[in-house]
N, C-alpha and C positions, 0 to 999 in steps of 0.2 A: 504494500500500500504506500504509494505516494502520498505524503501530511506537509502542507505546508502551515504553517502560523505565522498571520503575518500578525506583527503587533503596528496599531494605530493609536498616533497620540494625543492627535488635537485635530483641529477643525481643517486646519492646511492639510496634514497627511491625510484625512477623508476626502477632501476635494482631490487630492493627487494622483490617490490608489482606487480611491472608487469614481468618481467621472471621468476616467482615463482610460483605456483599455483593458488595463492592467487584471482586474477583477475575471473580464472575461474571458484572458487569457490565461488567467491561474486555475480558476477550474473547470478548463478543458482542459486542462494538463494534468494536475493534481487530481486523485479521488475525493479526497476531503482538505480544505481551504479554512483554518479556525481562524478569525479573526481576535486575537486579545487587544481589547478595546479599553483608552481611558476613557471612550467618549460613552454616556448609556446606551444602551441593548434598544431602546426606542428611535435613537438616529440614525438607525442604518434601513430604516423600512422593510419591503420587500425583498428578499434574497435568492439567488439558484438553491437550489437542495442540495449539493455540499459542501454550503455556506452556513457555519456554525461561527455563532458568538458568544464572547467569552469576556464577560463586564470583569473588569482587573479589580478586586480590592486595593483601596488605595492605601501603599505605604505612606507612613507618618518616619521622615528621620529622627535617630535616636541621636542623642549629643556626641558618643565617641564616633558615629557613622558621618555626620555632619564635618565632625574635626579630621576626621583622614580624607573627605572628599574637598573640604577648602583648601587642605593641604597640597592635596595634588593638584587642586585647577590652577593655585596660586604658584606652585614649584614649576606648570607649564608655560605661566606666562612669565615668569623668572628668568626663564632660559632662553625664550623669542624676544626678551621685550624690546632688545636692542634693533633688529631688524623688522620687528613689525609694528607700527605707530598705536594700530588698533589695541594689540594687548598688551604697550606698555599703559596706554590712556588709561584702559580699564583697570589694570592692574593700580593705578594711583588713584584712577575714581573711588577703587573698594576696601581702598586704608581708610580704617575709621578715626573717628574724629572724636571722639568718649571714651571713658572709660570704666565702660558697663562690662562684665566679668567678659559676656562672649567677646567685645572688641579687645579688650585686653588679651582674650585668647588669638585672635586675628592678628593683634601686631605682633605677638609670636610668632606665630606662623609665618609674617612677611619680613620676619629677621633671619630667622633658620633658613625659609628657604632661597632669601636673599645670599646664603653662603654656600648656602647647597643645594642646588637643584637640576642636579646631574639626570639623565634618564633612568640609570641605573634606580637611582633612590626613590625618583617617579613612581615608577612600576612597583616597589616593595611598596609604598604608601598604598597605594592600589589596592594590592595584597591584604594589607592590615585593612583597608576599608573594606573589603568583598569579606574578610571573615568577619566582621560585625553580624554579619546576615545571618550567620550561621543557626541562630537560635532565636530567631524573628518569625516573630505567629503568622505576617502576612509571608515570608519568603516561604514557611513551609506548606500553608496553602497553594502558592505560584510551584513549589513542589509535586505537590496532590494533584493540583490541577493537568499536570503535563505530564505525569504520569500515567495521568487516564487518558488524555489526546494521544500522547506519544508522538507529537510532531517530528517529521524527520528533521526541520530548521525551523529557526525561527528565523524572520526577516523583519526588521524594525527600521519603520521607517523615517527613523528619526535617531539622530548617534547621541543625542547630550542631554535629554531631560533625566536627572538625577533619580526621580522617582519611580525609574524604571529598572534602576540598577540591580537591586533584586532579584527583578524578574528575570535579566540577564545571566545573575549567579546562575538561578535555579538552571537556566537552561545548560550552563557547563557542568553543575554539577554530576545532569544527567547525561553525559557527552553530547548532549542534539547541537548540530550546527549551526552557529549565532551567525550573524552577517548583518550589517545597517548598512541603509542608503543613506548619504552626505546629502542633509536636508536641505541649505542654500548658500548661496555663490560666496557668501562671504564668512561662513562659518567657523571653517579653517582657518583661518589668516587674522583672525582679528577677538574670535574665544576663547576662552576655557579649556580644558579636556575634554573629550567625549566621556560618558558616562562608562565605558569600562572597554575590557578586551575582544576583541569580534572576530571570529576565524575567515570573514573576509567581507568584500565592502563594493559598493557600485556605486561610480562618480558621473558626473556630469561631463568631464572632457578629460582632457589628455594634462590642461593645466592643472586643475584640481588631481589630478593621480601623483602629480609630482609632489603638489603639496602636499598630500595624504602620506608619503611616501618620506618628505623631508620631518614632519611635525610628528609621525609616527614610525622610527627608523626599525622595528621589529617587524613590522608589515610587510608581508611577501610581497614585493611586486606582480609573480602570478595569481595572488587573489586578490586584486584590484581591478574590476572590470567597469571599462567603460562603456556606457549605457544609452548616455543622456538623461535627461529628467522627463518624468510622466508630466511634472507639473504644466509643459506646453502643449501636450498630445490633446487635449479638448478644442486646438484650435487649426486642429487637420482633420476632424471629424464631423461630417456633416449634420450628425443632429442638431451640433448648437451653432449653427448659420442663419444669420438675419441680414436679408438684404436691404440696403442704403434706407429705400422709402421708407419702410416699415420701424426700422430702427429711427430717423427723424422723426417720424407719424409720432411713435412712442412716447418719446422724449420731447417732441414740442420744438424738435429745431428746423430752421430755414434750409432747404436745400440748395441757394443760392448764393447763403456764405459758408466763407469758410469756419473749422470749426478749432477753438484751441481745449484742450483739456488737459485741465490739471488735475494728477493722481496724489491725494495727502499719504501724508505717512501716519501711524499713530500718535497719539497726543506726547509720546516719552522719548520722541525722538525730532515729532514734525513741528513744535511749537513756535515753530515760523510760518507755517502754511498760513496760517490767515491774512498775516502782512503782504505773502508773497499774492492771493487771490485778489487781497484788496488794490495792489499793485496792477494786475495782470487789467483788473474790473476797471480800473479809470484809468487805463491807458487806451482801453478802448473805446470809454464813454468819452474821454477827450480829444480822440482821432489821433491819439500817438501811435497804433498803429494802424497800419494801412488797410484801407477797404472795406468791404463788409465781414465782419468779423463776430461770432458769438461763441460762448463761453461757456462750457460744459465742469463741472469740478465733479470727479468721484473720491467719496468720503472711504477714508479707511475703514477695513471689513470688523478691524479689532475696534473695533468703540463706534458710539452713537454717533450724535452729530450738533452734542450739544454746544461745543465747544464757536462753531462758527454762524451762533444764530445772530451774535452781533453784526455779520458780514451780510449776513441771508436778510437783516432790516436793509443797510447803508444801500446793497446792489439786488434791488429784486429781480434784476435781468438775467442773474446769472442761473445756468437750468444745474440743478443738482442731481446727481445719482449716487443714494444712498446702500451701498450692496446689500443683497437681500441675503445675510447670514441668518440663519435660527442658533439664538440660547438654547440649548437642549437641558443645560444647569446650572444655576445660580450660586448657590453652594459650595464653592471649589475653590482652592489655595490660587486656582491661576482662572478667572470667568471667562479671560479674552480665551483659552484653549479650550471654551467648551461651544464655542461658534463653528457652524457649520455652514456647509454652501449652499445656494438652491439651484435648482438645474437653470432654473429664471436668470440669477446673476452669474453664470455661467455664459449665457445668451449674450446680457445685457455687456461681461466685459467683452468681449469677443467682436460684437457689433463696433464694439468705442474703438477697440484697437485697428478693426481694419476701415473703418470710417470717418476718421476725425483725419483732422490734416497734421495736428501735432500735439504734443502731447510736451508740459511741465512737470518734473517733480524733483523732491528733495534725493538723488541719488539711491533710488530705491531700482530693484532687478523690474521692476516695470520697464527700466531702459530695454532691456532684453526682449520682454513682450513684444513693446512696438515696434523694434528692429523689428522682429520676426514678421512681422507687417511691412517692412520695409518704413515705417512711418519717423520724423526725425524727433528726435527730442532735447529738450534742454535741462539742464539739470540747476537749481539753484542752493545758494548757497549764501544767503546774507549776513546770516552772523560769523562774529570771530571775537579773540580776546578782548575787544578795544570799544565795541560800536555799543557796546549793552543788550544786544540781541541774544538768543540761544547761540551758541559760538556751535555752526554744521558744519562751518568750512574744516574742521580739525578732519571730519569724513573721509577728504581730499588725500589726507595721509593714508588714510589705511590703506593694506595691502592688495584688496581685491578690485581698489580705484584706485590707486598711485601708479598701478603700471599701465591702468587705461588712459587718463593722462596724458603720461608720458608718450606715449603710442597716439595720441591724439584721436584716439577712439569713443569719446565724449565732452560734450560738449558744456560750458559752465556759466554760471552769472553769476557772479556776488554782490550784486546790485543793481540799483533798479534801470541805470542807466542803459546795464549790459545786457538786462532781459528784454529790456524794448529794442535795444538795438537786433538783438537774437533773432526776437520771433519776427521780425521786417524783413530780413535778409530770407529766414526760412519758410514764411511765408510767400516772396517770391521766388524763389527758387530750392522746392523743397526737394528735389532730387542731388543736390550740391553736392551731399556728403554719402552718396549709395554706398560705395566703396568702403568705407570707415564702418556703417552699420553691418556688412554682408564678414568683415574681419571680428568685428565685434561678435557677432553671433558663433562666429567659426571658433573664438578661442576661448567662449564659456560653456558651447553646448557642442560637442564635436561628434555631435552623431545629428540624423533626421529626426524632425518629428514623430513623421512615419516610421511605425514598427517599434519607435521606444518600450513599449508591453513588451511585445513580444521578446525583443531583446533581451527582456530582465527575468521572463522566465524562463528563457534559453538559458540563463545564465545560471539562476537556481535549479534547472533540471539539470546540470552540467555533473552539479556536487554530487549526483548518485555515479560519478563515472571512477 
């Protein structure tokens, strides 16, 4: 009997693995297909018949389990912090500033492993953390539970939420083979650890293998296979195609202008989006840019859309699209990972990307999207140390935008002058940079659309060889 379990951890990895192909190609391969789900057993609706779900109890970390796992995330960004800007940032963003017993325990941590944070010593922290589990009510449940499955692997698609770890043990303990999919372009380069040891791994390209490969020097090169990501495959697939009209009709827009849309980030990251909308909104109510031009915003999927109702009074022109996620539970240490997609906002991104003329946002893998569309986009960046804004230009540094940059494979504003100027030039001649978007997609996603599924269970049917 072919068993796969795939473990799903939030509302992205649902959109990824189940409106992708992926689903349909796992079992017609596999006999039986267990889903261990963070998300509840009510979100997944209707299923094939051997499609079993498996609601995970949720681990609660214990204090010595907490202290070996900060241990290690801070010992890994110890040792990168020099050549990647992202995890030295982080690493000084999460020196605490009290002296409450856990921060006290923290700047120990970032003393010892400020002297020593070798891979060697990595890996044994690891060690000591993975045997905490050992006599953990919820691990020997994730135990019981896979003992009755008897999955031949497990496949998690997602390498770093902590409160998975666990689940991970149980799976070594009982030799089934572990594997995570590398969940986004900038994970590597700019995180933490991944939540534990994986006997092998599917990346998005050929860049991401090396990083994988540099950041993790035990990892075989032959169980590194590159894939691509499921997360673009809904937009080679015909169900969720809405043509131009219908998608205007929907949305209330002018077929006559053109259209610009900007995609927010969440409020813990994007709290410049509304400057940058309010910006974008009277340069066109003032004819700073050119022609007939209207203005489309899609609100981040993680949060409401509370934050920009002061913008939604000042510019009632602007058409908003708020993604149609469902809360499936309120209840939860993380609510944003309990949002899921609907096949509607599936549709409705899909329509924007290959519809709109161009597209704004705060340096988010959306650039990737709209490449994929061929559509150009601009990325802004108005704060920094000095101006009092959210300082996002620091972004610019990290690893998985510094070498795009340099390669001049996107495109920036850091102010309002440069965004006007932007969208003028790409508004007239929005094909300028073809070239640079068709490089760009080539060296974050180095495989097709087409066939991503299939590829990734080629890849998991491989390990019975």
């Amino acid at each position: 009997m072919k068993q796969l379990g795939l473990v799903i951890t939030d509302g992205v990895g649902y959109r990824n693995f189940m409106l992708s192909k992926f689903l349909d190609e796992a079992t017609n391969t596999f006999d039986t297909v267990f889903i261990y789900s963070g998300l509840p057993k009510t979100a997944f609706g209707v299923l094939p018949k051997n499609v079993e779900i498996r609601e995970l109890p949720v681990f609660n970390e214990g204090k010595l389990t907490w202290f070996f796992r900060k241990w290690k995330e801070v010992a890994h960004m110890q040792k990168h912090k020099a050549d990647y800007y992202g995890m030295a940032y982080n690493l000084a963003a999460g020196y605490p500033k009290n002296y409450r017993v856990r921060s006290i325990l923290v700047k120990l941590i970032y003393y010892i492993t400020y002297l020593v944070h070798s891979y060697k010593s990595i890996l044994f922290i690891e060690k000591l953390q993975f045997f905490t589990f050992r006599n953990n009510k919820v691990t020997k449940k994730y135990i019981e539970l896979l003992k009755k499955d008897n999955p031949t692997h497990l496949f998690f698609t997602h390498q770093r939420p902590p409160y998975l770890a666990p689940f991970l043990y149980a799976g070594i303990q009982l030799k089934i083979q572990v594997g995570s999919f590398i969940f986004s372009w900038d994970n590597l380069a700019s995180k933490g650890r991944m939540l534990g040891p994986f006997d092998y791994f599917m990346v998005w390209s050929h860049l991401m293998a090396e990083e994988l490969l540099k950041f993790y020097p035990n990892v075989k090169k032959e169980n590194v296979n590159i894939v691509g990501t499921p997360q673009f495959e809904p937009y080679v697939m015909p169900k969720y195609e809405l043509n131009k009209s219908d998608f205007f009709k929907k949305f209330g827009l002018d077929l006559n202008s053109k259209t610009i849309c900007f995609s927010c980030a969440d409020a813990s990251i994007g709290k410049n989006d509304p400057l940058v909308i309010s910006t974008i909104a009277k340069a066109i109510r003032n004819n700073k840019i050119k022609g007939s031009v209207q203005f489309l915003v899609r609100t981040s999927p993680a949060e409401g859309s509370e934050r920009f109702e002061g913008v939604k009074k000042a510019f009632p022109e602007i058409i908003w699209n708020h993604p149609k996620w469902i809360l499936t539970r309120s209840n939860h240490i993380e609510a944003w990972s309990q949002r899921i997609t609907t096949v509607e906002d599936v549709i409705d991104l899909r329509a924007i990307l290959e519809h709109v003329d161009l597209n704004v946002n705060m340096c988010s893998t959306m650039n990737l999207d709209f490449a994929l569309f061929d559509k150009p986009v601009i990325n802004t960046t108005f704060g920094n140390k000095t101006n009092g804004l959210y300082n996002d230009q620091r972004f610019l540094k990290y690893g998985h935008l510094k070498h795009l940059i340099e390669k001049g494979l996107i495109c920036v504003a850091k102010n309002e002058e440069e965004l006007i100027t932007h969208i003028n030039q790409v508004l007239d001649n929005p094909k300028q940079v073809w070239e640079k978007r068709k490089k760009l997609i080539d060296l974050q996603i180095s495989k097709p659309l087409e066939g991503t599924s299939e590829r990734m269970v080629d890849a998991l049917l491989n390990l019975y060889d």
